[in-house]
C-alpha beads as a LAMMPS data file, in Angstrom:
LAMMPS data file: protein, C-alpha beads

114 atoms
113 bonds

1 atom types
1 bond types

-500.0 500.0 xlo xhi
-500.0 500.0 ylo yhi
-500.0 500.0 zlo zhi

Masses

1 110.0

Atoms # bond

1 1 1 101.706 323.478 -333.738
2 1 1 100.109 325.825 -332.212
3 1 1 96.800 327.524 -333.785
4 1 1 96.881 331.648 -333.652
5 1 1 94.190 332.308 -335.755
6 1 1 91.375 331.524 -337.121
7 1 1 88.356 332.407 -339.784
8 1 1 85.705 329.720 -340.815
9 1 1 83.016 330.858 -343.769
10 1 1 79.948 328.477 -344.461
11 1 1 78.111 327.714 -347.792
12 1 1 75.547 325.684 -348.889
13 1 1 77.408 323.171 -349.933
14 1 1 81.321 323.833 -348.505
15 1 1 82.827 324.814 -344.987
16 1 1 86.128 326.767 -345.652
17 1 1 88.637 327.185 -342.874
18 1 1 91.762 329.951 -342.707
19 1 1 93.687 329.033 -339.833
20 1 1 97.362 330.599 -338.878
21 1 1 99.088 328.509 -337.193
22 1 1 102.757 328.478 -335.708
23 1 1 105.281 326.019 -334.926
24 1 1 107.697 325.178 -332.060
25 1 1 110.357 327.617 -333.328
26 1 1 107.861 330.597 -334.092
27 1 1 107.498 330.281 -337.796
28 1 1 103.772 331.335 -339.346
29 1 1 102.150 329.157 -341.869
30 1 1 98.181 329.427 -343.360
31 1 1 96.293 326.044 -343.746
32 1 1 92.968 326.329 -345.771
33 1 1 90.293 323.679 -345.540
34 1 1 87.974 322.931 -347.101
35 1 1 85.169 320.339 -346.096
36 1 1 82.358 319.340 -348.891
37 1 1 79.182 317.497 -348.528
38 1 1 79.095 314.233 -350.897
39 1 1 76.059 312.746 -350.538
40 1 1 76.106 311.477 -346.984
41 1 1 79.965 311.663 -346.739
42 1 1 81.961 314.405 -345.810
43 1 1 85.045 315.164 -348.442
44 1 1 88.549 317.503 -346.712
45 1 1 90.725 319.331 -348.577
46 1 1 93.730 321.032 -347.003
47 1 1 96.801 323.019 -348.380
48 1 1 99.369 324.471 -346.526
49 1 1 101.377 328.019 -347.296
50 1 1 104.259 328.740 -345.422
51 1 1 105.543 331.717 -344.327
52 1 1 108.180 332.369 -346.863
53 1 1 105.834 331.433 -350.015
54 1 1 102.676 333.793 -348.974
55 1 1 103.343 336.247 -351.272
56 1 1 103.866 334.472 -354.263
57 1 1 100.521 332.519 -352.724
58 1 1 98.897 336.139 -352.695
59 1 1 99.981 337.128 -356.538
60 1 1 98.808 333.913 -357.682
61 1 1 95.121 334.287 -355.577
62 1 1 94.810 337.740 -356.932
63 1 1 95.483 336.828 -360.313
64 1 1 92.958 334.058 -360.142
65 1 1 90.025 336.296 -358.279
66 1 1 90.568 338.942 -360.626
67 1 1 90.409 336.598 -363.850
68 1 1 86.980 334.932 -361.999
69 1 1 85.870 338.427 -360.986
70 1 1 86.898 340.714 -364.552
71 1 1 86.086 337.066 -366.639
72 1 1 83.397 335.004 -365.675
73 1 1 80.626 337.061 -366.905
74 1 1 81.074 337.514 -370.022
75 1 1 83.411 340.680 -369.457
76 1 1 81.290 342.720 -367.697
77 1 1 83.287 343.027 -364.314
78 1 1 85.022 346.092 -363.100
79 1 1 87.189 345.947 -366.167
80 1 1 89.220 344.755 -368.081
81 1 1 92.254 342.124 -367.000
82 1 1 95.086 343.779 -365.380
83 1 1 98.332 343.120 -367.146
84 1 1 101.109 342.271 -364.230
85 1 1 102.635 345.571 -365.046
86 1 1 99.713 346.993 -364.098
87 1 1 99.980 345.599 -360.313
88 1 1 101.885 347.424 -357.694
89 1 1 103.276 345.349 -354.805
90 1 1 105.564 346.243 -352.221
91 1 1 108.729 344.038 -351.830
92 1 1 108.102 342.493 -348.571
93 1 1 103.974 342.029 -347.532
94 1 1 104.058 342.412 -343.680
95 1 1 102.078 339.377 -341.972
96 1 1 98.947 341.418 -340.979
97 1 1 98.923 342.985 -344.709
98 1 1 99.042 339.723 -345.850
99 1 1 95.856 338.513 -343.741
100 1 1 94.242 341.629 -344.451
101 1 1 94.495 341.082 -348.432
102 1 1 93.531 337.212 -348.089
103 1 1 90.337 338.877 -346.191
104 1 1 89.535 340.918 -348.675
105 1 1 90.030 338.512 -351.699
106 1 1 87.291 336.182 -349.132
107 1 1 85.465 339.534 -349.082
108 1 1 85.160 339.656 -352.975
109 1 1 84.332 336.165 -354.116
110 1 1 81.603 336.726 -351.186
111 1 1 80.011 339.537 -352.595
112 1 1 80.946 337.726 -356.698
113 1 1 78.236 334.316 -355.565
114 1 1 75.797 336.198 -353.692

Bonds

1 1 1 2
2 1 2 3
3 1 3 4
4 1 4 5
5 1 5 6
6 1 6 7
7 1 7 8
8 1 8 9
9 1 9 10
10 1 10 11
11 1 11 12
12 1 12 13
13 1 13 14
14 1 14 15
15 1 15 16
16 1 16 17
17 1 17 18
18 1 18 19
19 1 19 20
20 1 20 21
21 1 21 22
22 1 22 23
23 1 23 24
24 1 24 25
25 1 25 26
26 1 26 27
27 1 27 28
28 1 28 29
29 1 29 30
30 1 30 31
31 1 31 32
32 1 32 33
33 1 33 34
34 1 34 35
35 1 35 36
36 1 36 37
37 1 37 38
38 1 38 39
39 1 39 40
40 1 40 41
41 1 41 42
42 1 42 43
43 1 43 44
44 1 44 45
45 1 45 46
46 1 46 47
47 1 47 48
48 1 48 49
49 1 49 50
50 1 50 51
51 1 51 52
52 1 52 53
53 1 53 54
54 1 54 55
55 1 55 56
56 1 56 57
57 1 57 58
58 1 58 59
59 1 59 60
60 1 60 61
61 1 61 62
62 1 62 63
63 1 63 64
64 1 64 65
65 1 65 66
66 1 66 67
67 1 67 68
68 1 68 69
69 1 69 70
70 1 70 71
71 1 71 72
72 1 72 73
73 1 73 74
74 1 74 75
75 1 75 76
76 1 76 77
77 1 77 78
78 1 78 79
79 1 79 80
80 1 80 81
81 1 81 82
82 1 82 83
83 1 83 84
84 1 84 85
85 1 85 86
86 1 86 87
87 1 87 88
88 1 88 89
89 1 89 90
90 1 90 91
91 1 91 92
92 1 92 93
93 1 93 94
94 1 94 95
95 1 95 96
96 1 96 97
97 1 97 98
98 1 98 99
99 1 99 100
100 1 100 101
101 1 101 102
102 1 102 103
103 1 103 104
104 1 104 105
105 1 105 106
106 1 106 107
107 1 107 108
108 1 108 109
109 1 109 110
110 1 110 111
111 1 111 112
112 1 112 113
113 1 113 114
């Protein structure tokens, strides 16, 4: 496996990793990681999306942001809920469209915690 990208954001208390990686016979998949402090042990998390499943991954992400980012605060987000007939996705996500939209859902719960 052979690592082609990578993006690592630091918290207080987490580490999260986005790394593209790509196997033998050229196929793309994203592993995010996630490393906690526990006291004085470290805890890892990893999950693995494969090429063929990011955009399903993306629709569920987005619907998850936007219920943490329209939700959590007592409704006072940039709105109301979108309805999934409300969202607008093209049939096929092209790989850097893909890693542009998981940037900018990084970019928003960023900006949500500050």
């Amino acid at each position: 496996m052979n690592e082609i990208f990578s993006e690592k954001l630091v918290t207080s208390r987490r580490t999260y990793y986005f790394d593209v990686k790509e196997t033998k016979d050229g196929s793309k998949y994203l592993v995010i990681g996630e490393l906690t402090q526990m006291g004085s042990e470290m805890e890892r998390h990893r999950v693995m999306v494969f090429e063929e499943s990011l955009d399903l991954f993306m629709e569920g992400l987005d619907k998850a942001v936007d219920f943490i980012m329209n939700n959590s605060r007592g409704g006072d987000g940039d709105g109301p809920p979108r309805e999934d007939s409300e969202r607008v996705r093209p049939e096929r996500t092209e790989e850097a469209e893909t890693l542009r939209r998981i940037e900018d859902k990084i970019d928003q719960m960023r900006r949500h915690f500050r």
